[in-house]
N, C-alpha and C positions, 0 to 999 in steps of 0.2 A: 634319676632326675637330677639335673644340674641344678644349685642353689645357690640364689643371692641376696646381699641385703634387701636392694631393690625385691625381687621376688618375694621377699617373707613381709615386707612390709606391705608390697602391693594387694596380697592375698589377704592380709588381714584387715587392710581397709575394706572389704566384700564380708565380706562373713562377717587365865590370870590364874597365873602359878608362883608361889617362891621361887627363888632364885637357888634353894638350896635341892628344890625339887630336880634342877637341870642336873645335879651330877648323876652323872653313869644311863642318864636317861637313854632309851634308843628307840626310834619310832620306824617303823617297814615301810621301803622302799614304794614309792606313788603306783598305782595300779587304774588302769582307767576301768575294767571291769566290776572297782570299788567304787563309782561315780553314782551318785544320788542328785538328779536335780528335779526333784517330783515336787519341792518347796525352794526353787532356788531364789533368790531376792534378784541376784545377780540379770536372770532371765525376765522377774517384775521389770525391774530396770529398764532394761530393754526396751521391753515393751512399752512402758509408758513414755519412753524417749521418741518411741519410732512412729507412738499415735499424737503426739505434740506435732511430730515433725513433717507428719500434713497436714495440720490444722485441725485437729480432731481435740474435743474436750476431753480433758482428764478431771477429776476431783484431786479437789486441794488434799483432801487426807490422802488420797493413795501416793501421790509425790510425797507427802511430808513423812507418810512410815520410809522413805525410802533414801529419808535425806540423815545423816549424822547430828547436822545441827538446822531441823525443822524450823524451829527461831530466824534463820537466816534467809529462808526462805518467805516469811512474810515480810520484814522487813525490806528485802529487796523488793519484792514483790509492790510494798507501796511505794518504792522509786519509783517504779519501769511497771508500771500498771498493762502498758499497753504490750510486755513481752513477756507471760510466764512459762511460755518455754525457753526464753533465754534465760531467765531467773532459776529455772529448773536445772540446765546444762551447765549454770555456773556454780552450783550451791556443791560442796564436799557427800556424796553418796554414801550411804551408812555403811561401816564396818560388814556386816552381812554383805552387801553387795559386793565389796572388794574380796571377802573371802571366796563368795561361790563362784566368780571370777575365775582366782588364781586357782581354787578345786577343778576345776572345768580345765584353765588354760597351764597346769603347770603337768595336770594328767596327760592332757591332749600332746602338748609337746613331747615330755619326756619316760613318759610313762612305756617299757618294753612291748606292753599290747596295746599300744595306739596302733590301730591299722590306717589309718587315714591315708587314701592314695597324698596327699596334696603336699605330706611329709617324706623324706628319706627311709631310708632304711635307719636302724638306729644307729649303728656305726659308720653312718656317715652324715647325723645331723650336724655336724661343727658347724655350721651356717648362722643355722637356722636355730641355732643354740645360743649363740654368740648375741647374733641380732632381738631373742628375747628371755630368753632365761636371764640373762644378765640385767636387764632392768625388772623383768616381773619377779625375782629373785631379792633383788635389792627392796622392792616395793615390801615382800614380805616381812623385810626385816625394817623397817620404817614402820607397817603398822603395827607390828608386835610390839613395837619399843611405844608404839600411838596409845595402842589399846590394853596392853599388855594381856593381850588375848592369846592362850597357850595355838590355839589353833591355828594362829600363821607360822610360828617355828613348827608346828608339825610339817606341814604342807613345804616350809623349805628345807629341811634337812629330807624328807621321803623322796623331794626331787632331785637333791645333791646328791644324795646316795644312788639315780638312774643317770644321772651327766656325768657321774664318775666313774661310773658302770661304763659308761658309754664309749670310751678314751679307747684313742685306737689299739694300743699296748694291750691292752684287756683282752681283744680280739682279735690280734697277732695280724694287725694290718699295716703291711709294709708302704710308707711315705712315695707317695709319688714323684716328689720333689727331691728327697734325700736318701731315698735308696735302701730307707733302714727305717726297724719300727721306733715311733717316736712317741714320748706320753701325751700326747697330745691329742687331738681330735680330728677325726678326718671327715672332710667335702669332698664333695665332687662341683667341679667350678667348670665354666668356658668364658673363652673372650671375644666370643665369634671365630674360634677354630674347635681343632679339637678337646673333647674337654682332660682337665686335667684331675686329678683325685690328691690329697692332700692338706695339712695344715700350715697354721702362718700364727705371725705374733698377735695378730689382733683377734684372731681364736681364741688363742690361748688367754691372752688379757681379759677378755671380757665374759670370758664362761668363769675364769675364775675369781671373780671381784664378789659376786653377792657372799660365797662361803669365805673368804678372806675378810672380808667386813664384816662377817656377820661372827666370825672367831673373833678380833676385834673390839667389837663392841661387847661379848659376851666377858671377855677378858678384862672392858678399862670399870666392868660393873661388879666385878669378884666373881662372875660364872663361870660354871668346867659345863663343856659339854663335851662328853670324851670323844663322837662322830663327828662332828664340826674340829675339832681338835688332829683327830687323826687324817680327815679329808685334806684339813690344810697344809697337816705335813706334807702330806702326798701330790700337793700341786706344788711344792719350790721345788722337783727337777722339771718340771713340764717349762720352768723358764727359761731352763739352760739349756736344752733344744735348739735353740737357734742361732746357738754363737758361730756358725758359720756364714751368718749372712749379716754379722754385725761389724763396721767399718768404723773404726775408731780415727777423730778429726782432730791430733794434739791442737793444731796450730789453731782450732778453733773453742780448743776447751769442750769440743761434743763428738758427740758420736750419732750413725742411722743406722736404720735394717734395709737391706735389700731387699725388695719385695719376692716372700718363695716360689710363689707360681711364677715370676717373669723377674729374677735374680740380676737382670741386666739392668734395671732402672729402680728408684730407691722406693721405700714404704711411702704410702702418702703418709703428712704429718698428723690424721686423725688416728691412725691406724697404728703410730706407733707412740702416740700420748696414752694410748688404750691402755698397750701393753705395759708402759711407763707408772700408769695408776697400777697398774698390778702390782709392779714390782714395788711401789711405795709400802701397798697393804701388806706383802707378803716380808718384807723391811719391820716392819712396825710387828706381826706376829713374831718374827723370828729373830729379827736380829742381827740380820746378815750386812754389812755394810757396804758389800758391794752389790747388792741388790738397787740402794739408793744411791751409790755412786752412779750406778748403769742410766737411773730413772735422771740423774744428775745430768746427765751429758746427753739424755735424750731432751731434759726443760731446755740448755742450751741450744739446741740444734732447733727447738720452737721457737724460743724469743729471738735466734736470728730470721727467724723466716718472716715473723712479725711486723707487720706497717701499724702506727699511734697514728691516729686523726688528731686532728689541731684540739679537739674537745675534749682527747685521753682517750677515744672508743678504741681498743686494739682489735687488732683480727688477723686471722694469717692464709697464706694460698691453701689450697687443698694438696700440692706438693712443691719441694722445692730443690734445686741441685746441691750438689755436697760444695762448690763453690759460693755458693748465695748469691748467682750472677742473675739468676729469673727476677721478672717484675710481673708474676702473673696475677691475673683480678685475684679476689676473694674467694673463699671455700661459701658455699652453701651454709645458712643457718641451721639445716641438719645437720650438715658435717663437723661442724662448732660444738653439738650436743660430744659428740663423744672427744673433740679434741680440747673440750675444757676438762676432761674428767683425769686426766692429771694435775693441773693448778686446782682441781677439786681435793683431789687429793694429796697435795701437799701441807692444803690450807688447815684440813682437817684434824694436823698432826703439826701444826707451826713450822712446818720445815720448807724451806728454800724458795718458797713462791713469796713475794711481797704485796701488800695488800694492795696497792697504786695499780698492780695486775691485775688483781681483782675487781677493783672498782673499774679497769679500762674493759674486762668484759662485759661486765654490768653494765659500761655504758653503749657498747656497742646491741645490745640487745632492746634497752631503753629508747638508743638514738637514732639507730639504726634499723635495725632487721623491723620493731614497732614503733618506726615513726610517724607513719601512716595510720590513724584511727581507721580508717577506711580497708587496713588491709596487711600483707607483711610483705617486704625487701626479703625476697631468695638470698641477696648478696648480705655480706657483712663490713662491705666496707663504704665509708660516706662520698668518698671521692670516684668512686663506679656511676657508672648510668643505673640508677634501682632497677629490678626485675620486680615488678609488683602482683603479686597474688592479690588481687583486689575481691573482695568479701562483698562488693556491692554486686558484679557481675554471678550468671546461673554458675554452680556448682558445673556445669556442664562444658564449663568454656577453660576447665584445667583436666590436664588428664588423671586418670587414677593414680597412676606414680606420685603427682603432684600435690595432691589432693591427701595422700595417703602420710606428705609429709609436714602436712598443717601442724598437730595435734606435735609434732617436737618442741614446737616454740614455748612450751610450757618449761622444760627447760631453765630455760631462763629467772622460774621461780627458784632454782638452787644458787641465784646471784641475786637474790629480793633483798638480803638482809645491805648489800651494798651498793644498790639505789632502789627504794620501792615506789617508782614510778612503773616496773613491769607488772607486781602484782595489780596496781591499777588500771593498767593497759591489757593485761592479760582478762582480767575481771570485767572489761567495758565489751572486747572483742565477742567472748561467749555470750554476754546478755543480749547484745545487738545484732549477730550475728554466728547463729548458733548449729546450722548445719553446718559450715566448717570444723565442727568439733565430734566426728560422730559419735554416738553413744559415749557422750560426757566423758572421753578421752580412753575410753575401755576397746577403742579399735584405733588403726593407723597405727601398730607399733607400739612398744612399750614403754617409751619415757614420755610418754603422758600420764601415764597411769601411777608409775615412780611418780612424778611430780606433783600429782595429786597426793599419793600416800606421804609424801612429803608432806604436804599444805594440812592433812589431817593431825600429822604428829606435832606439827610446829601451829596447830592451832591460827592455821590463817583462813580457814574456810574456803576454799578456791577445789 
């Protein structure tokens, strides 16, 4: 089965421990045959989402066991009297819910005996890995730190331990691209020809971000965890894999990557901000300083690409040429989600990004993509013709690709702290207009779900 972002996202729009207890800890690898959902919360959930969402009465106590902060739930509730299933879809879902979730979606994915026709083989998830283990991964490690609930570091180190299982190296699979086994993960991709088999940097970048964050984090708090410790040694050569498609620009202070599957034309720039946040994280574990030199000359090679609106909203094309001579529209507000998660991560660690960046995406998000109460801008830039996803028209009049990529603009809550006009915006969108959101951001992809576990830890209720 050939796998794409597109593809993985489309399909799923359808479907408290010390700190001293973590050394030497080790938890066994995810197993989906260990799956219990005979009392899932996760699946309550659901269901009460999906009998709102044709007009069907729910009882107020079965929502309210199913919300984090039930509290928030009435009080919206006497705002928007006349929307309690958008007050429903907007309220943060209880800790239970996001765990039997990610028990369910991190088995499902990565787990060796997931049979599911709908997935790869396992040595050839790198896709399909990329596009969600990376955010549901990250989520884990946002509610752990939320709730300090041992049970989400279980579920993400048992699944670290199957995605690193998984690495083509492991399984002596020679690169379609480069002719040689490479630690890294392998697809099978097409472009409407034949297809091709192989990895890339934005593979590599984004399968390895939740375990590099989450060593990280366990480090800037005094924790050893000796498997999160060892996994992330074992991903700093998986970066240096690619230095043959890396093209260094003196005369512009930057450098790109070649795209591996089609070597003739450059990375898009969300694809190599990816990789860029990697190597920040794996910088900050290790120490290496030309890990952030590389991420260095990859932030240069974005902020040329870069157009400011007269307001400060920045935004940048979805590619650009190693000359800087394109003037092409704007990338997608999807495509933004992953090409901000290097200025995410720079911010994270005070290094090289400036806050004037920050606040210019923040405002492209605020001013832009939801300037419309009514709806979202596809584009991210103000001087485009808008492509409007309008929320007042049927769910029927977008396709499921489209539709599937609603639930990113949450997003945006990882730029709240520097204008929180989105948390407002994002918070009026769900109460008003709550099909657009399916199952309260737990379908469409996973940086809904991140951005919720976000909003649980950072106590903003969203």
């Amino acid at each position: 089965m050939s796998l794409t972002r597109r593809r993985v996202l489309t399909s799923l729009a359808t479907s408290a421990c010390a700190a001293a207890c973590l050394s030497g800890w080790r938890k066994a690898s995810l197993r989906m045959g260990d799956l219990d959902e005979t009392r899932s919360a996760y699946r309550r959930y659901v269901s009460a989402w999906g009998r709102m969402s044709i007009g069907e009465s729910v009882d107020h106590r079965e929502v309210r066991a199913l919300l984090e902060h039930p509290s928030t739930f009435d009080e919206r509730l006497a705002r928007f009297p006349e929307s309690p299933f958008g007050v429903f879809t907007s309220c943060t879902p209880h800790r239970d819910v996001f765990h039997d979730f990610l028990d369910w979606g991190l088995r499902w994915l990565t787990a060796p005996d997931s049979a599911d026709p709908a997935l790869p083989p396992m040595a050839q998830r790198g896709q399909a890995f990329a596009w969600q283990w990376s955010f549901w991964g990250r989520a884990a490690i946002e509610l752990y730190e939320g709730t300090q609930d041992r049970r989400f570091l279980d579920l993400l180190v048992g699944a670290a331990q199957n995605v690193m299982d998984a690495r083509a190296d492991r399984h002596g699979i020679v690169d379609g691209n480069q002719k040689r086994i490479v630690k890294s993960w392998d697809s099978v991709i097409t472009f409407g020809g034949p297809s091709m088999s192989g990895s890339d940097i934005t593979v590599t970048g984004l399968i390895a971000l939740p375990i590099l964050c989450l060593a990280n984090r366990l480090a800037a708090e005094g924790e050893e965890h000796d498997d999160i410790i060892r996994m992330a040694q074992d991903l700093a050569p998986s970066f240096d894999e690619f230095e043959g498609y890396y093209v260094d620009l003196p005369e512009h202070d930057a450098g790109y990557y070649r795209y591996a599957f089609l070597p003739q034309i450059v990375e898009p720039i969300n694809h190599m901000t990816a990789f860029a946040a990697g190597l920040v994280e794996l910088y900050q574990f290790g120490g290496d300083s030309r890990h952030l030199e590389r991420a260095r000359k990859l932030l240069n090679f974005y902020r040329k690409a870069t157009v400011v609106d007269r307001n400060g909203a920045i935004s940048s094309p979805y590619e650009q040429d190693p000359a800087f001579r394109k003037t092409p529209k704007s990338e997608y507000f999807w495509k933004m989600t992953v090409t901000a998660e290097l200025p995410l991560a720079l911010a994270r660690y005070g290094l090289l990004i400036t806050e004037a960046e920050m606040i210019g995406i923040a405002r492209t998000y605020a001013d832009v993509v939801m300037n419309d109460p009514a709806g979202l801008n596809a584009l991210t830039r103000s001087t485009e013709t808008p492509r409007l996803i309008d929320f007042r028209a049927p769910l029927s009049q977008e396709s499921p690709e489209w539709k599937s990529y609603v639930p990113m603009v949450a997003a945006g809550l990882f730029f709240v702290d520097r204008d929180r006009r989105i948390g407002d915006k994002l918070l009026a969108a769900m109460v008003h207009f709550p099909h657009w959101f399916p199952n309260g951001f737990f379908s469409g992809g996973g940086v809904g779900l991140l951005a919720r576990a976000v909003s649980l830890r950072r106590g903003m209720h969203l």
